[in-house]
C-alpha positions in Angstrom: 0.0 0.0 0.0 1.3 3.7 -1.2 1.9 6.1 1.8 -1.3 8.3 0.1 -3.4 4.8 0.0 -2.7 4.8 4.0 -3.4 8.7 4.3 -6.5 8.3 2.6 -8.2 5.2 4.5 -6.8 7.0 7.7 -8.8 9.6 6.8 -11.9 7.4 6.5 -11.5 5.5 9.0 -10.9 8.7 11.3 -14.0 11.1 9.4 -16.7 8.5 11.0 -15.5 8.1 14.1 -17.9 9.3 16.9 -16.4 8.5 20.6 -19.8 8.4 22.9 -20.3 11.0 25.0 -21.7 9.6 28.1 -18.7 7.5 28.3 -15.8 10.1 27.0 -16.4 12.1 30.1 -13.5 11.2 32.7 -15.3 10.2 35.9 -17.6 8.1 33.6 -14.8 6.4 31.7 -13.1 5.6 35.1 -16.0 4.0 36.7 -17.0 1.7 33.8 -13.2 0.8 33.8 -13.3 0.2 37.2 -16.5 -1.7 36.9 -15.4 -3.6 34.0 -12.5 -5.0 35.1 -13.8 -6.2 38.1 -13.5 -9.8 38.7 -16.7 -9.3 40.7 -20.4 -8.8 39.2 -21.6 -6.1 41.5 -19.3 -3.4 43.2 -20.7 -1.4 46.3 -20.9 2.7 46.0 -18.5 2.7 48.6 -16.1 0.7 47.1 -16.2 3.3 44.1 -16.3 5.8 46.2 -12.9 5.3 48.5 -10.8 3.5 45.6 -11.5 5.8 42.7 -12.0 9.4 45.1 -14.8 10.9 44.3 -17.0 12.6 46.7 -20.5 10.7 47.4 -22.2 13.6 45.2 -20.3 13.3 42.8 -20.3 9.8 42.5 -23.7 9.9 42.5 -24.7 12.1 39.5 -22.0 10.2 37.1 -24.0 6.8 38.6 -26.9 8.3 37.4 -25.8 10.0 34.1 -25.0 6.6 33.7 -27.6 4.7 34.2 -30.2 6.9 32.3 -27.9 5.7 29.8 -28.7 2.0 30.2 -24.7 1.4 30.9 -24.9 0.5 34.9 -27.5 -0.5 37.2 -28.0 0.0 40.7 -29.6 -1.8 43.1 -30.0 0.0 46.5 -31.2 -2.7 49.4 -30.6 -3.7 53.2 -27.5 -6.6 53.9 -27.5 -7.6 57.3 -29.9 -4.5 58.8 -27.6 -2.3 57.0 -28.1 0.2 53.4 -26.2 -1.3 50.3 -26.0 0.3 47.6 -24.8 -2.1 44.6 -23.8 -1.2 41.2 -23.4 -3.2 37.9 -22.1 -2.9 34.6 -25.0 -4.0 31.9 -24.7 -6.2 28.7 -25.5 -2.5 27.0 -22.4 -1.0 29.3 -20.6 -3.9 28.1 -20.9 -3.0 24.6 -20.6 0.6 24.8 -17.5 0.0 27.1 -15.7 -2.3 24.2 -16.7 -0.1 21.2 -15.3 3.3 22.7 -12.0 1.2 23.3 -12.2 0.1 19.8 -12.7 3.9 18.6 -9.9 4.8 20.7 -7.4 2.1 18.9 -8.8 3.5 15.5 -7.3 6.9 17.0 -4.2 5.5 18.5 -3.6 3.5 15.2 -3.8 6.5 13.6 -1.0 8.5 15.5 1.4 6.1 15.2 0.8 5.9 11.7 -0.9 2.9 10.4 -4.1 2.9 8.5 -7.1 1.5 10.2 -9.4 0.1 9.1 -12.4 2.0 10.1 -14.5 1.7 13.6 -15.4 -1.4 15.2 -17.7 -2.9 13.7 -18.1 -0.7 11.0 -19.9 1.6 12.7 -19.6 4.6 15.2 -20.4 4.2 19.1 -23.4 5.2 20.1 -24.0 8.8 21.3 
């Protein structure tokens, strides 16, 4: 391949590209990370809240920015006479989790130089 048959399917490759916006924002992307590479099903808010240090308000309107997206659930309930406050990541969290990270290798590809070969899937995340 000619180095303008690489610019050019760069270039295509990059023009679709949409990363998702409920996701590209940081506290967001850190807590599906977190929540997605977690060995565990269902983490508690506390958990997220002491390891990844955000305040509990905080943590609490990303939880829901993120589950009005259909990415996370949360299940709030009594364990042993005592509030719990679990959180999930969803099969649609799951998917929107792996298809930003394959958007972001389209972009890293692109950087180093190589010519992707367009988004995941062959389409953009969703917004």
């Amino acid at each position: 391949m000619s180095a303008k048959e690489g610019s050019d399917r760069r270039e295509r490759a990059l023009s679709g590209l949409e990363l998702d916006r409920v996701i590209h924002g940081r506290a967001r992307l850190v807590l599906l990370t977190y929540l997605a590479s977690s060995e565990r099903t269902e983490t508690s808010f506390t958990e997220l809240r002491d390891k990844l240090g955000f305040t509990a308000g905080n943590l609490s309107v990303q939880l829901r920015t993120l589950e009005e997206a259909g990415y996370v659930k949360i299940d709030k309930r009594f364990v042993t006479h005592k509030p719990f406050t679990g959180v999930r990541l969803t099969v649609k969290g799951e998917k929107a989790i792996t298809a930003y990270l394959g958007n972001l290798e389209v972009i890293v590809t692109a950087l180093r130089g190589g010519a992707p070969a367009g988004p995941p899937g062959g389409e953009p995340a969703a917004k």
